[in-house]
KOLZAFI-913420 format. One line per field, with one value per residue (C-alpha): residue in three letters; x, y, z. Coordinates in Angstrom, 2 decimals, always signed. Example, Ala and Ser with C-alpha at 12.3 -4.5 7.8 and 13.67 -1.06 7.14 Angstrom:
# KOLZAFI-913420
rest	ALA, SER
X	+12.30, +13.67
Y	-4.50, -1.06
Z	+7.80, +7.14
This chain:
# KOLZAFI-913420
rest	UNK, UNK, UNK, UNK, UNK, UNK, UNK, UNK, UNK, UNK, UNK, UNK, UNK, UNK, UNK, UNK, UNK, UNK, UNK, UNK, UNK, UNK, UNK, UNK, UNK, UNK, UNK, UNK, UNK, UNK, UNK, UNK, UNK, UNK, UNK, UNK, UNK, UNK, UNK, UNK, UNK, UNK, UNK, UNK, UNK, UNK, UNK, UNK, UNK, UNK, UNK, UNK, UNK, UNK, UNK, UNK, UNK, UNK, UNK, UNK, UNK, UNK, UNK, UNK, UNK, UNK, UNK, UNK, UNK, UNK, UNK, UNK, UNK, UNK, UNK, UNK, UNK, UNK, UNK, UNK, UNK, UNK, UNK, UNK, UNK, UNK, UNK, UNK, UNK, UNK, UNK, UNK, UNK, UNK, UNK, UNK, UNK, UNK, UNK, UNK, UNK, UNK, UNK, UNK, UNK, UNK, UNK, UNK, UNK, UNK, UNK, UNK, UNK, UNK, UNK, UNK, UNK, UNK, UNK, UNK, UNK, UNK, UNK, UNK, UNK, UNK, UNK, UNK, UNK, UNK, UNK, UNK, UNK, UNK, UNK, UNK, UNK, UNK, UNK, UNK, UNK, UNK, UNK, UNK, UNK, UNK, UNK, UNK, UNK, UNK, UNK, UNK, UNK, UNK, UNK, UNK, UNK, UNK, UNK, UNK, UNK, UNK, UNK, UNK, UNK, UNK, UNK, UNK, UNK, UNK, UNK, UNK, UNK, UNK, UNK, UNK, UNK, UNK, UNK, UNK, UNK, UNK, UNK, UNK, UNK, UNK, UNK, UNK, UNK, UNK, UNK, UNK, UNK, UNK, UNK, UNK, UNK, UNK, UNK, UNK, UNK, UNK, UNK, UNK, UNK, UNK, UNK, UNK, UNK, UNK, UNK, UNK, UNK, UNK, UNK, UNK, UNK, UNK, UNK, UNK, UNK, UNK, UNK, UNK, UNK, UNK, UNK, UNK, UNK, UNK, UNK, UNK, UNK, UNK, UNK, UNK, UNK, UNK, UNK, UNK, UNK, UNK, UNK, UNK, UNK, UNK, UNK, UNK, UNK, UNK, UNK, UNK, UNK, UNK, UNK, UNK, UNK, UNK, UNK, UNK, UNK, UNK, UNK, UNK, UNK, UNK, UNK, UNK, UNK, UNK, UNK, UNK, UNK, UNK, UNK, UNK, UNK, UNK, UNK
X	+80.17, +81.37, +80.15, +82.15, +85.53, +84.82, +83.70, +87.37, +89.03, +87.16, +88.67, +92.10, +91.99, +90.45, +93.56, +96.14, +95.65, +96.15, +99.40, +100.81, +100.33, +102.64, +105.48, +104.71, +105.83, +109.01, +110.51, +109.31, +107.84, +104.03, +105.64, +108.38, +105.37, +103.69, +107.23, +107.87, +104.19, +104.77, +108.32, +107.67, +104.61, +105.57, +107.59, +104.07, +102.63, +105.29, +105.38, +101.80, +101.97, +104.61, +103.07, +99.82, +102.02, +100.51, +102.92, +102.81, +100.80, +100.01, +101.69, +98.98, +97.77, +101.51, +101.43, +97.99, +99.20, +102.22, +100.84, +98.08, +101.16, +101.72, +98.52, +96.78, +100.55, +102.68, +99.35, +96.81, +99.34, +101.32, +98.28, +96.61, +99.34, +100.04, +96.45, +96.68, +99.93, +98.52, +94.93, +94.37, +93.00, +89.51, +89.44, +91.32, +89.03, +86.14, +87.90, +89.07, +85.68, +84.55, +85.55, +82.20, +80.70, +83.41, +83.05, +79.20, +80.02, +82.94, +80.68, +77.54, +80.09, +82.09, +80.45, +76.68, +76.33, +72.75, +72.71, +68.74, +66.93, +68.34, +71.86, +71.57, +69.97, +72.76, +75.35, +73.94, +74.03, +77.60, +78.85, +76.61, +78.10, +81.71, +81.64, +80.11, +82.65, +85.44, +84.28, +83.62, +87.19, +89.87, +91.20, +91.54, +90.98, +94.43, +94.05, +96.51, +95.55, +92.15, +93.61, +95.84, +92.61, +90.75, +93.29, +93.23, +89.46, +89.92, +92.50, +91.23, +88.16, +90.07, +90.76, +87.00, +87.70, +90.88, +89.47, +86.34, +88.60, +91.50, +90.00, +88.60, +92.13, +94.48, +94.58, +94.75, +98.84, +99.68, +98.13, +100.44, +103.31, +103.99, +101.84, +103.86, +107.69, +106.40, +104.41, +107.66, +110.03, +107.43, +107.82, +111.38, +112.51, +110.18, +112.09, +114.44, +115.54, +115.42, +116.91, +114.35, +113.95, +112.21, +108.73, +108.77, +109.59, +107.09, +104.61, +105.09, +105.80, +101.91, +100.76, +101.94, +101.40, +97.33, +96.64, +98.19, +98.49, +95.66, +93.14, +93.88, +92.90, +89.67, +88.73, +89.06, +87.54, +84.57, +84.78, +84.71, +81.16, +79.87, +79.10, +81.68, +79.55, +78.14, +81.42, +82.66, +79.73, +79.96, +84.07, +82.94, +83.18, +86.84, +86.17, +84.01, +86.73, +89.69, +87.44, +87.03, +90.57, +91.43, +88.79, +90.77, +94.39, +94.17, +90.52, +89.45, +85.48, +83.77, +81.12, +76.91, +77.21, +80.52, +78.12, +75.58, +77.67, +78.41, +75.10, +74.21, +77.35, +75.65, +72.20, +73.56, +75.46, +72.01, +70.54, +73.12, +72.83, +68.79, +67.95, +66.15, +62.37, +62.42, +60.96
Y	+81.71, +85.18, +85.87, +82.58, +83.69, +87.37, +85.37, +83.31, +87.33, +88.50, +85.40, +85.76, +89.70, +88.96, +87.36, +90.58, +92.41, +88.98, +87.59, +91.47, +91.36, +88.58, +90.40, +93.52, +91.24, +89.68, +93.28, +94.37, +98.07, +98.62, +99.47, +97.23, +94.85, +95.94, +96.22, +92.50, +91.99, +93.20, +91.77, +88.30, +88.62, +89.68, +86.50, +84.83, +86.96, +87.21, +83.49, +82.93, +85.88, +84.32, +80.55, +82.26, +84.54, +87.57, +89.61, +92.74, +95.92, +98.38, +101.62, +103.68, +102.34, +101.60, +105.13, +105.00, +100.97, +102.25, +105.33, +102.98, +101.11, +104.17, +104.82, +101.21, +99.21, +102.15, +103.95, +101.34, +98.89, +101.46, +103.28, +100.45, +99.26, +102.29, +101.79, +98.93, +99.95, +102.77, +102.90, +98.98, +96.31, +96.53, +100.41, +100.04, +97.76, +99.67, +102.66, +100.45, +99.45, +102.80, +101.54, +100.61, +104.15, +105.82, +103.04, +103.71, +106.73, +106.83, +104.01, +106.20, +108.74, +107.15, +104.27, +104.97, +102.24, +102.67, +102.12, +101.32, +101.04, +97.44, +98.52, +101.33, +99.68, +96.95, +99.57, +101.72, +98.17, +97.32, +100.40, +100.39, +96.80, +96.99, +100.11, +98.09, +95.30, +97.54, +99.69, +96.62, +95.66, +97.06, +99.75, +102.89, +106.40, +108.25, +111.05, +109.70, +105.69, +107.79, +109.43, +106.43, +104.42, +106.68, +106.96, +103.11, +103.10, +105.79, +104.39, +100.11, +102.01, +102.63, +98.97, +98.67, +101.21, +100.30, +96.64, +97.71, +99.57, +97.24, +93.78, +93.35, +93.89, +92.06, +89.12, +89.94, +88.62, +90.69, +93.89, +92.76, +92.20, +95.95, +97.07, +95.80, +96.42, +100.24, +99.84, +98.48, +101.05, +104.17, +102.79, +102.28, +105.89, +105.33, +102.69, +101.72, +97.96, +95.89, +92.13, +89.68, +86.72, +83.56, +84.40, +87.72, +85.77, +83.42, +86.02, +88.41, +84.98, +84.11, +87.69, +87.52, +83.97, +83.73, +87.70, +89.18, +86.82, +83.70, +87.10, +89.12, +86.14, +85.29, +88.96, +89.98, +86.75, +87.70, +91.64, +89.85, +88.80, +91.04, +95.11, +97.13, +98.24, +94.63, +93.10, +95.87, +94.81, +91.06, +91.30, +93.31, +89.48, +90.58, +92.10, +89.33, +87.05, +89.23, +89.13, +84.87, +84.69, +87.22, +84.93, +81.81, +82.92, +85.47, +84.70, +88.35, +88.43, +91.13, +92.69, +92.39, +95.67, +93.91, +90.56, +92.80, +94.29, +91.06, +89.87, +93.51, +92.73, +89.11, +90.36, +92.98, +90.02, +88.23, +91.43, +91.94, +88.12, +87.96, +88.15, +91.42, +91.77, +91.88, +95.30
Z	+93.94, +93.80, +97.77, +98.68, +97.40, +99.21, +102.49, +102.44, +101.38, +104.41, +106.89, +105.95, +105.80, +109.50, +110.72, +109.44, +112.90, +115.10, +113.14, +112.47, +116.50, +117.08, +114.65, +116.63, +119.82, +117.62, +117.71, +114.06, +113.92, +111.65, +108.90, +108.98, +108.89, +106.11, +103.90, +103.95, +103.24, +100.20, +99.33, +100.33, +98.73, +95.33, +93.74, +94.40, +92.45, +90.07, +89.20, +89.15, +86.06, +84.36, +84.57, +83.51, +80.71, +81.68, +82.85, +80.33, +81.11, +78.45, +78.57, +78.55, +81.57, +83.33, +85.05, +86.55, +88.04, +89.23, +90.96, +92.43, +94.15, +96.03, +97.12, +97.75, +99.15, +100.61, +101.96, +102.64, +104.43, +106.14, +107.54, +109.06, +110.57, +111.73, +113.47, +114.38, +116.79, +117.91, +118.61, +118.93, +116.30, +117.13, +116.70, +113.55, +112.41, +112.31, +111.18, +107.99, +107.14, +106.52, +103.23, +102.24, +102.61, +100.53, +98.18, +97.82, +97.37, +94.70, +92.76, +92.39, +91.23, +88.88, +87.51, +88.56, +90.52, +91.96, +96.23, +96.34, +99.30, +100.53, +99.56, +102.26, +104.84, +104.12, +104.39, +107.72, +109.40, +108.45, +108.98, +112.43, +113.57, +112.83, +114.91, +117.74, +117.25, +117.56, +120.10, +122.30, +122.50, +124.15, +122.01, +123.08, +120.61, +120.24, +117.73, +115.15, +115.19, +114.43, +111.18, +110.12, +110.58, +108.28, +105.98, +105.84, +105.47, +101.93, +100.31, +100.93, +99.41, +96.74, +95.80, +94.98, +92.36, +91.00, +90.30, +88.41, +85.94, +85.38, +86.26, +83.08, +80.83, +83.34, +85.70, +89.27, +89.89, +86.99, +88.39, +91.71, +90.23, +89.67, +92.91, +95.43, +94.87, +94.15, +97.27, +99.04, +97.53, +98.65, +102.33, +102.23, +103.23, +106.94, +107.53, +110.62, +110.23, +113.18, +113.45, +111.40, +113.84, +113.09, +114.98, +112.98, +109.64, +110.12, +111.19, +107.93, +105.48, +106.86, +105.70, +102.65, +101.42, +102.93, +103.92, +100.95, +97.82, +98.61, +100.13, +96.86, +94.72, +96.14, +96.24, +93.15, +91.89, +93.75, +92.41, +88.55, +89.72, +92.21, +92.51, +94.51, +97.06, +97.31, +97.67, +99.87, +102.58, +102.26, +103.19, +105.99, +107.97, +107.99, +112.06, +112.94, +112.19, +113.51, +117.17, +116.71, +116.41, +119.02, +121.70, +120.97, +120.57, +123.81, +125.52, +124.64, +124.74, +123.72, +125.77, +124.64, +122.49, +120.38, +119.53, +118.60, +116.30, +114.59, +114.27, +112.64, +109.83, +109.49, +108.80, +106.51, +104.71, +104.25, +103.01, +100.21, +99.43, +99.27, +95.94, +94.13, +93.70, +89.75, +89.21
C-alpha cells in the first residue's frame, strides 16, 4: 500500500516540468509559476484541515513549520523552476533526484536509518538512471540551471526529513496550511507580475490541485509506512513519467542510453520492493 500511494506521488510530480512548460509558453516567468502553486494550492489544503479539525500547530513546534515554508516552498519550488527554465526539464530532473543520496545520507545521520547492502545498490542505480534519463534529452548544462538544480535536489531532500519528524503529531493538510502562504510570501519580493491568461491559469490551477495538493497526499501517506530513503527511491518514477509525457505531448524520444536509464530506476524500484532475507 504505502509504495502505491508513492508510485501515484511520483506520476503526478512527473507531470510538474510538462504542464509548468505550457505556463512558461502562456507568458508566466519560473517563479511566477511556482507562486500560484502555492496560493491556489493552499485553500485545498486549508479546507481539507478544517473538515478534518486539525488545523492547530503547537507552539513549540510553529517556528521550526514556518521556517520549513521557507526552505521546502520558497526554495524547493523556486529552484527547480528556476531549472527547469534554464538548463531544460530533463537536466533538472536528474539534478532533483539527487534527493535520494542526501536523503540517505541525512537519515543515517539523524535518525540512524541503516542503508544495507540492497539499499545502496538500490540507490547507485537510481541515482545512475535518472542521470541517463536526463542526459538523454535535450537539455543542455548552463552553470546556474546546474546550481538551481542542486539546490532543488537538497532542499526536496529535505521533505524526507521534515515528514519523519512531524508526520506523526499532525496530518499532512495541516502541516500545508502554514507551508505554503510562508512559501508564497518568501517568493513574493522576486517577483515581476505578468498578465494571468487562461492557458497559464489552467496550467498553474493543474499544479496545484494534482502536482501540489493530490501529490502531497499520497506521499506522505506512503512516508507514514515506508523508510525515507525507501520512499525517496520508489518516487524516483517521477523522470520516467515526466519523459512518457514529454513522448506523447511533443514526440520527444529519448536516445538508447535515456531507456536504459529507466529500466535502471525500474529495477532499483523492484529492489527496494523485494522483500528482506530475515536475518
Amino acid at each position: 500500500m504505502g509504495a502505491g500511494y508513492l508510485f501515484l506521488a511520483a506520476a503526478l510530480w512527473g507531470l510538474l516540468g510538462p504542464v509548468a512548460r505550457l505556463a512558461f509558453e502562456a507568458g508566466l516567468s519560473p517563479l511566477e509559476v511556482a507562486f500560484y502553486r502555492a496560493v491556489l494550492a493552499w485553500p485545498l489544503f486549508l479546507l481539507h484541515a478544517l473538515l478534518r479539525g486539525r488545523l492547530r500547530v503547537e507552539g513549540k513546534d510553529l517556528p521550526w513549520v514556518l521556517l520549513f515554508g521557507l526552505v521546502g516552498v520558497s526554495l524547493f519550488y523556486g529552484a527547480y523552476q528556476l531549472a527547469v527554465s534554464r538548463a531544460g526539464a530533463a537536466l533538472a530532473s536528474v539534478l532533483l533526484y539527487t534527493a535520494p543520496a542526501w536523503v540517505a545520507l541525512l537519515s543515517w545521520a539523524l535518525f540512524r536509518e541503516p542503508l544495507g547492502g540492497r539499499g545502496g545498490v538500490a540507490l547507485l542505480l537510481t541515482l545512475l538512471g535518472v542521470w541517463l534519463v536526463g542526459w538523454g534529452g535535450e537539455a543542455r548544462p548552463d552553470p546556474w540551471g546546474i546550481l538551481f538544480g542542486l539546490l532543488s535536489g537538497f532542499s526536496y531532500a529535505l521533505y524526507y526529513i521534515f515528514g519523519k519528524v512531524f508526520l506523526p503529531r499532525y496530518e499532512t493538510p495541516t502541516l500545508f496550511v502554514y507551508l505554503l502562504p510562508v512559501g508564497a510570501l518568501g517568493l513574493l519580493p522576486f517577483l515581476d507580475f505578468h498578465p494571468l491568461s487562461w492557458p497559464a491559469l489552467g496550467a498553474v490551477g493543474f499544479l496545484a490541485l494534482f502536482s501540489t495538493y493530490g501529490a502531497y497526499l499520497a506521499y506522505y501517506a506512503g512516508l507514514r509506512l515506508l523508510s525515507a530513503t525507501r520512499a525517496s527511491v520508489l518516487a524516483t518514477l517521477e523522470p520516467v513519467v515526466a519523459a512518457g509525457v514529454a513522448y506523447l505531448w511533443w514526440g520527444e524520444r529519448l536516445p538508447l542510453w535515456g531507456y536504459l536509464g529507466a529500466a535502471l530506476i525500474l529495477l532499483a524500484v523492484l529492489l527496494t520492493l523485494a522483500p528482506q532475507r530475515p536475518r
